[in-house]
N, C-alpha and C positions, 0 to 999 in steps of 0.2 A: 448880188450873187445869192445872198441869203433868202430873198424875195424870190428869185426866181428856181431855186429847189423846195422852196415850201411849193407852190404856187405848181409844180412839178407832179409834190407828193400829193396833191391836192387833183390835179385834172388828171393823171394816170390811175383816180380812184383807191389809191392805197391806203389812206384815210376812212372810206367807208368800208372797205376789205378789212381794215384794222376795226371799226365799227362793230361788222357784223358777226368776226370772232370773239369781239368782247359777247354779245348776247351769246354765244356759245357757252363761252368759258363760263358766263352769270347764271347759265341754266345749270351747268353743270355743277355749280355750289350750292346752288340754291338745291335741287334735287337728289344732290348728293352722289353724282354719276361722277365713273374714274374719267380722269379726261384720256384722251385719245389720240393720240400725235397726229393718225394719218385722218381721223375724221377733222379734225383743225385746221391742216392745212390743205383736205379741199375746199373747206369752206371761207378759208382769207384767198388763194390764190383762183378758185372758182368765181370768188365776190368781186374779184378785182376784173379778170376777165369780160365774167357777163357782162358791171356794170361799163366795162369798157366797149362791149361792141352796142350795149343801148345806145352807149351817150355818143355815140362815134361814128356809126354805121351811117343816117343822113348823109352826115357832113362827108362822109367817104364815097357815099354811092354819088354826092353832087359836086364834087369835086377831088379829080382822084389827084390832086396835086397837094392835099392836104397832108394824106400820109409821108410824101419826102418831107416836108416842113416838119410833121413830128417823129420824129424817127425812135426818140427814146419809149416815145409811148407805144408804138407798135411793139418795139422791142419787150416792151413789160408786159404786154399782154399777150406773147407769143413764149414768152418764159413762163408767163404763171399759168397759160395753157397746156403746157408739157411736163410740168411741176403738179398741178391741180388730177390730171392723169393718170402720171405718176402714184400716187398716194389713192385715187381713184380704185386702180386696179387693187390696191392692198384693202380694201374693205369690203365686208360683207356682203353677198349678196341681195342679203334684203337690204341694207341700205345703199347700195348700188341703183337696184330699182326703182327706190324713192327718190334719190338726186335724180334719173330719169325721167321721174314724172314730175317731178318739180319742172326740167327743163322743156319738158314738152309743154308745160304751161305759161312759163314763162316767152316761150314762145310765139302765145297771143300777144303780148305787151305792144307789137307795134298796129295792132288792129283795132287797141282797145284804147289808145292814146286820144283818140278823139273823142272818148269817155271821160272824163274827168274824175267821177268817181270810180268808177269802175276799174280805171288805170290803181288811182289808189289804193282801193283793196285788193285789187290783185296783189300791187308788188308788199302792201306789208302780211296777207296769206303767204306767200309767196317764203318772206323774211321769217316768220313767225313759224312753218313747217322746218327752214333748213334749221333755226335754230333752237327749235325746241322738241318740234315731232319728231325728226330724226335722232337725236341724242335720248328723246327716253325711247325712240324704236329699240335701241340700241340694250336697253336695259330691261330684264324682267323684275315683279311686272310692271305693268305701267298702272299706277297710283291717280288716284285721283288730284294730286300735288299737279302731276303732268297735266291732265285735261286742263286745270285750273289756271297754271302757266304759260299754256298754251291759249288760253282764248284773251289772256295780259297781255302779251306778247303783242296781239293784232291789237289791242286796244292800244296800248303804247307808241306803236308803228306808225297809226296811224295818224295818233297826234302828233309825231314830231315831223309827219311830212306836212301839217296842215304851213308852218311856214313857210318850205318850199313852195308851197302851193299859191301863197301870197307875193315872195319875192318873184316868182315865175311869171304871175298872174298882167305885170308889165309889158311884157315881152309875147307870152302865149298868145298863139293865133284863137280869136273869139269862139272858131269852129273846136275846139278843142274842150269847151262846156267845162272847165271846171269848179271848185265850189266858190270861191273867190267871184268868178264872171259870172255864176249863175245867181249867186246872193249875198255877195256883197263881202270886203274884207271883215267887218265887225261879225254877221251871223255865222264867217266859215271858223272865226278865232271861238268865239263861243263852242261850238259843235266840237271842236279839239279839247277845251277844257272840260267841257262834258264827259267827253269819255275819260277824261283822266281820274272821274269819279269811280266809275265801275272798277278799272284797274287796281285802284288803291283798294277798293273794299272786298273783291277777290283773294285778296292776299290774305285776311282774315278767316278765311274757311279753310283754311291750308292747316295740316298735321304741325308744321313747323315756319309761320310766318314770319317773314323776314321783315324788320321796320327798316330796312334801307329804300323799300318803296315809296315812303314817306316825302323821305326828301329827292328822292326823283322825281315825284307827281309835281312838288311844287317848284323844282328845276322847269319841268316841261310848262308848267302853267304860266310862267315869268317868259319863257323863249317864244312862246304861243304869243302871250300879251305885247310884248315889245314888239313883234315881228310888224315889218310893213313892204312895202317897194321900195323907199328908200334905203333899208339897208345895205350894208357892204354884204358882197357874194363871201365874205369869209363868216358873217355871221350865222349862213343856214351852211354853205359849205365845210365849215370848220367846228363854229360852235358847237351848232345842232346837235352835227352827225359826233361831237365827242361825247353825248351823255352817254351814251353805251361804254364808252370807254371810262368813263367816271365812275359809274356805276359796279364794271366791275372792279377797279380798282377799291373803290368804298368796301363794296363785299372781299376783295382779298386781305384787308388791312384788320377787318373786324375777325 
């Protein structure tokens, strides 16, 4: 039973919905920005949503007998659609128009899937605007702390999908070109440690640099190394996607 509401909380996306609030929440300490109730919860119940009609829509539009087989999971992304809304409506205008145009971009994802890279820098642009652009949009003015933040964020992003990218890499159809099938698991693992470089050393040009990046770079550099196709789907599903959550934890505690 235990197994299967992890396993629940896990393919209904609520895990990287909880993920990608931690980067909010991390921007917002880091930056020094009030948190936001209703900007919070578009962005956990929006996260859960989207990533639930990516990862879902295929398998829906090739078999509509899937949806009665999950019934909870529709249910959760028809709740955190009307919830997401909900709190939608209660914000800003300008930042109303930014989840906007986030979503019209997002909306390439299924054209760009057969990009490999391109898929990947979309969705951590993508991750890296709701959760950073938007919370210092929110703020005047915007410090160079932000831009700095902001270009970590995609650097970060990206390394931590470079696993996904290897565990996938079994299964992915070859037409799908990603870094993994185009050069190989060793040089895509490399390429994600790389950028873990810049990340860390961005943080030093900041008014008020935080050394909790420290020991994230070399979290991320150890998930990257270990990563392969044999791993269990709980170690990129689970592990991975908790460094955000560890991270802001780390920064709450300090």
């Amino acid at each position: 039973m235990l197994k299967r509401l992890f396993d629940f909380y896990l393919n209904a996306s609520l895990h990287i919905g909880l993920a990608i609030l931690a980067l909010t929440n991390i921007t917002e300490i880091i930056l020094k920005i009030p948190s936001k109730i209703n900007l919070n919860m578009v962005v956990f119940f929006g996260a859960v949503v989207g990533y639930n009609v990516l990862k879902y829509v295929d398998v829906f539009t090739r078999n509509r007998q899937w949806m009665y087989r999950n019934p909870l999971i529709i249910i959760v992304s028809v709740s955190s659609f009307l919830v997401a809304c909900f709190y939608f409506f209660k914000l800003e205008t300008v930042t109303q128009l930014a989840f906007i145009g986030i979503g019209v971009i997002i909306c390439f994802y299924p054209f760009l899937r057969k990009y490999g890279l391109l898929k990947m820098f979309l969705v951590s642009f993508c991750i890296a605007v709701i959760t950073v652009g938007i919370p210092a949009l929110m703020t005047t003015p915007v410090t160079i702390d932000c831009y700095l933040t902001l270009v970590q964020r995609f650097l970060i992003v990206v390394s931590l999908l470079i696993p996904f990218e290897i565990y996938d890499s079994k299964t992915d159809d070859p037409m799908l070109r990603t870094l993994p099938q185009q050069f190989g698991i060793h040089p895509t693992k490399i390429f994600g440690m790389l950028l873990v470089i810049p990340f860390l050393l961005l943080e030093f040009f900041k008014t008020n640099p935080s050394y909790s990046v420290l020991l994230v770079s070399i979290i991320t550099v150890l998930f990257i190394h270990f990563s392969s196709v044999r791993k269990s789907k709980y170690y990129t599903s689970f592990w991975v996607e908790s460094v955000p959550i560890f991270w802001w934890l780390l920064l709450s505690m300090i």
